[in-house]
FILONU-566754 format. One record per residue (C-alpha): x, y, z. Coordinates in steps of 0.5 Angstrom, whole numbers, plus 500, padded with zeros to 3 digits. Layout:
N
+------+-------+-----+
! east ! north !  up !
+------+-------+-----+
!    X !     Y !   Z !
...
+------+-------+-----+
This chain:
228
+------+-------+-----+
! east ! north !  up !
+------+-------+-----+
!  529 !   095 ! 696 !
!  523 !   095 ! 692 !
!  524 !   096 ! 685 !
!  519 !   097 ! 679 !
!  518 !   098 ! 671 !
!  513 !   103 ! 667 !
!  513 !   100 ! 660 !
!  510 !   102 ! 654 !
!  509 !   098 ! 648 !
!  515 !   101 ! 644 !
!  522 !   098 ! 642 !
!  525 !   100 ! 648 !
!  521 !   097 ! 653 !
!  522 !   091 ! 649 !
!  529 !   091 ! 650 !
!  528 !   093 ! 658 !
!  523 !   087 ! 659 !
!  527 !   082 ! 654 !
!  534 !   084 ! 658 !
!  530 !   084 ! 665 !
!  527 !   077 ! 663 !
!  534 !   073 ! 660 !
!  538 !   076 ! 666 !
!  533 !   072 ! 671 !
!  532 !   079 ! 674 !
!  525 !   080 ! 677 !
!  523 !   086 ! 680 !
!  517 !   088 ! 685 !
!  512 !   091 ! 680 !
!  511 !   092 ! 673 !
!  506 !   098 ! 671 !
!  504 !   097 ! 662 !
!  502 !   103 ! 659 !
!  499 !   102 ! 652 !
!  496 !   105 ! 645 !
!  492 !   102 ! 640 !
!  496 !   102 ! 634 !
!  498 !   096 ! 631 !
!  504 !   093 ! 633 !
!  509 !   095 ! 626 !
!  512 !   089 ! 622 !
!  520 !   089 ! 621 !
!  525 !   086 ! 617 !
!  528 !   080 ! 618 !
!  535 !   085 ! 617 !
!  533 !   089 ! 622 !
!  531 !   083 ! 627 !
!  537 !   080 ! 626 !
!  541 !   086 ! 628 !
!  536 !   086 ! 635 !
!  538 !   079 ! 636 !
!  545 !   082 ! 636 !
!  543 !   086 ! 641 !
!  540 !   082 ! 646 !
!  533 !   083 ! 644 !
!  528 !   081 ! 639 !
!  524 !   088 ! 636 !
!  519 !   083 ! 633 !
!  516 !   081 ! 640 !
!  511 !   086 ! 644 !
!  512 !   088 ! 651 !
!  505 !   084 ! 653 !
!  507 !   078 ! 649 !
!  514 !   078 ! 653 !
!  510 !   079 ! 660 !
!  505 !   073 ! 658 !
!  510 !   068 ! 655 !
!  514 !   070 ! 663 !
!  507 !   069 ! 666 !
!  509 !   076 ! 669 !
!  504 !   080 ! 673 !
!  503 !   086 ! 671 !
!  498 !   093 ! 672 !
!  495 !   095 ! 665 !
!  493 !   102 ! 663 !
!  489 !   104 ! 657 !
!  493 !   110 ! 656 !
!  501 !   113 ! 654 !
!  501 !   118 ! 659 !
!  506 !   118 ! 665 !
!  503 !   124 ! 669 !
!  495 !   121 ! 668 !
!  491 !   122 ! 674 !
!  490 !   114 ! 675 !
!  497 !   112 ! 673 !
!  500 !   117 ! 679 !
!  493 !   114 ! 684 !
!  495 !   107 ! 682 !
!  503 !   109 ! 684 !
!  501 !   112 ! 691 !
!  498 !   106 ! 693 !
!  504 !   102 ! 692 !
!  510 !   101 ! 696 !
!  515 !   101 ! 691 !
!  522 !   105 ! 692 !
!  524 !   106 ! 686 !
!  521 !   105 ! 679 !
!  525 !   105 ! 672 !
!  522 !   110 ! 667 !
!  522 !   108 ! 660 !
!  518 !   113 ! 657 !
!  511 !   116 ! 656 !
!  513 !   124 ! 657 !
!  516 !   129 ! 661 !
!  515 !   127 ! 669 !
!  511 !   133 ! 673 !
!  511 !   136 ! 679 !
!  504 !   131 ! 682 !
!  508 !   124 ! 679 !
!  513 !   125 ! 683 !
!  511 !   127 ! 689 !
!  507 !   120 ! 688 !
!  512 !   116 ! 692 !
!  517 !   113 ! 689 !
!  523 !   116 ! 686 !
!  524 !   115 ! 678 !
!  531 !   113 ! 675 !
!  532 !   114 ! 668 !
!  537 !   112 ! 663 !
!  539 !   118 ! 659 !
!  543 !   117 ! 652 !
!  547 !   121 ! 653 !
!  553 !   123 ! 659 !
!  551 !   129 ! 662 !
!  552 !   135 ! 664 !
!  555 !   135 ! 657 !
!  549 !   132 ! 653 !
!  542 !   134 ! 656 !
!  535 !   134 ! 652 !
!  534 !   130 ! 645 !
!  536 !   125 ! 640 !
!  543 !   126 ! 643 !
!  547 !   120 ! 641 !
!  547 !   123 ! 635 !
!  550 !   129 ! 636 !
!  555 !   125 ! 641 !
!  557 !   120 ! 635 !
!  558 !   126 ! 630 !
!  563 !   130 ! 636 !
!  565 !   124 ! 640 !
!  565 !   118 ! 635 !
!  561 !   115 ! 640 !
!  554 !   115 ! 645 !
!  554 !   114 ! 653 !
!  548 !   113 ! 658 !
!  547 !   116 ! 664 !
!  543 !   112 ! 669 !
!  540 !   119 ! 673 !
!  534 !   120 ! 679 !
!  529 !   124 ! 676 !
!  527 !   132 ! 678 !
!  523 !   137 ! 676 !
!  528 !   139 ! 670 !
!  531 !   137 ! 665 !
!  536 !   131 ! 666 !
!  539 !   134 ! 671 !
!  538 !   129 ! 676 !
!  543 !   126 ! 682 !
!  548 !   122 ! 678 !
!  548 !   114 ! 678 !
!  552 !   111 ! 674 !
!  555 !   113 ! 666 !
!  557 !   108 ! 661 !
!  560 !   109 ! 654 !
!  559 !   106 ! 648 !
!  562 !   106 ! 640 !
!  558 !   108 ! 635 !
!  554 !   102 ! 632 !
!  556 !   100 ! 625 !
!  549 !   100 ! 623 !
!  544 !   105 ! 620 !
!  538 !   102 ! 626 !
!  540 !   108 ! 631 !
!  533 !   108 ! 634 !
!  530 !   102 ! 633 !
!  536 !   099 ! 636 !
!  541 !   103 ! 638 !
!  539 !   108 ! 643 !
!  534 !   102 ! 647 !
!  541 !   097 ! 647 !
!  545 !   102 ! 650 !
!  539 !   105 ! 654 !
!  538 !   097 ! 656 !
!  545 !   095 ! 657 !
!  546 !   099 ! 663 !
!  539 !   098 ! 666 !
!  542 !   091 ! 667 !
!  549 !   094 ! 670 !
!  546 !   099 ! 674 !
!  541 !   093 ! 677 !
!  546 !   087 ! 677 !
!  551 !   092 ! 681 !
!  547 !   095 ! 687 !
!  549 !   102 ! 684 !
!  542 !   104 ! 686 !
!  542 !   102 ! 693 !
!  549 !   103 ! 695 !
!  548 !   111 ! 696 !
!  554 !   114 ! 692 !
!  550 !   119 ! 687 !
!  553 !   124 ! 684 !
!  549 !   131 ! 685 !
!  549 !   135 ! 678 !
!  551 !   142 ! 678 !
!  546 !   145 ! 673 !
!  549 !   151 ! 671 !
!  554 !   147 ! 667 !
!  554 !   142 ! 661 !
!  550 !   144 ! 654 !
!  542 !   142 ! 652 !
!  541 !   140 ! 646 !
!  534 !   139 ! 642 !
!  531 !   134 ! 637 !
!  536 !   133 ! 631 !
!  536 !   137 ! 625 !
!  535 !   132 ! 619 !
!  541 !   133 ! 615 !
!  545 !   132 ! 621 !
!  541 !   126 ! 623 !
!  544 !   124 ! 616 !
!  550 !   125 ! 617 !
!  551 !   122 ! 624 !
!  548 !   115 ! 621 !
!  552 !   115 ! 614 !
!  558 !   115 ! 619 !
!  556 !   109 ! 622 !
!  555 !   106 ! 616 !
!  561 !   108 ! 612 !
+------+-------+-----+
């Protein structure tokens, strides 16, 4: 099976790359979509706890692949449904791709080819849409991940793999948190064949709950119970 990666230059691609490379996994094709806004500078707290998580946030996506000597395509643009983008993927023979980010897949992309997994943070059906690891560690105490082939809807797709994490002990939810536990499971759901294996769950769409972007009181409240 042949398997590839589409990054951007955010902190979780950096956790994907750098977790990817520490683990000597190496896959088929590596797709690097990027921005011309400067690299953000962290604190030596902030890198220290990344560290703890198995990647380093002061390293960027593209200094990671060079460093590697990893071959990669290079697009000039964060747009996942971009016509040159879905051109360069029809003419490849990838399988299926991890997506890491850049918008919501349309109808054209995946159509394209391959199929798209994604590594959701949340277990669904239960915690479908945005930021929900904070609603999951204000009701559950703690965060899952839900690696899933991407459809047309919104994280309805065949189920691959769920994990459970606790709830971190740090204030650094989205620059840390959410890309450790997203990247945690990528590795589990590569290293076990879980993929290729053929056992995917189908979701039953009518069941489970959607959530939306976080109201900031209660992104406040989900992070102070984690530093308490």
């Amino acid at each position: 099976m042949k398997t590839g990666i589409i990054l951007t230059t955010d902190n979780r691609s950096k956790a994907y790359i750098q977790k990817l490379v520490n683990n000597n996994i190496f896959l088929n094709d590596i797709i690097l979509m990027i921005s011309n806004k400067p690299e953000k500078t962290y604190s030596n707290e902030i890198i220290k706890k990344s560290l703890e998580c198995g990647f380093d946030i002061s390293i960027s996506v593209i200094e990671t692949l060079r460093k590697n000597n990893l071959k990669f395509q290079k697009f000039e643009f964060i747009d996942i449904n971009h016509t040159e983008l879905i051109e360069y993927i029809k003419q490849t023979n990838i399988e299926y791709y991890f997506f890491t980010g850049g918008g919501i897949l349309k109808k054209e992309i995946l159509n394209s080819g391959p199929k798209f997994v994604h590594f959701h943070p949340g277990i669904v059906p239960n915690y479908r849409g945005s930021t929900c690891f904070y609603y999951s560690i204000i009701n559950d105490k703690n965060c899952g991940v839900t690696s899933f082939v991407m459809d047309e809807k919104l994280d309805t797709g065949d189920i691959i793999f769920q994990k459970k994490f606790p709830k971190p002990n740090h204030e650094y939810i989205d620059e840390i948190f959410d890309p450790f536990i997203r990247s945690e499971t990528m590795i589990d759901v590569i290293k076990n064949r879980l993929i290729e294996n053929g056992s995917h769950i189908k979701q039953n769409i009518a069941e489970g709950e959607t959530y939306f972007i976080i109201h900031p009181v209660l992104k406040h409240i989900s992070i102070m119970s984690c530093i308490k």
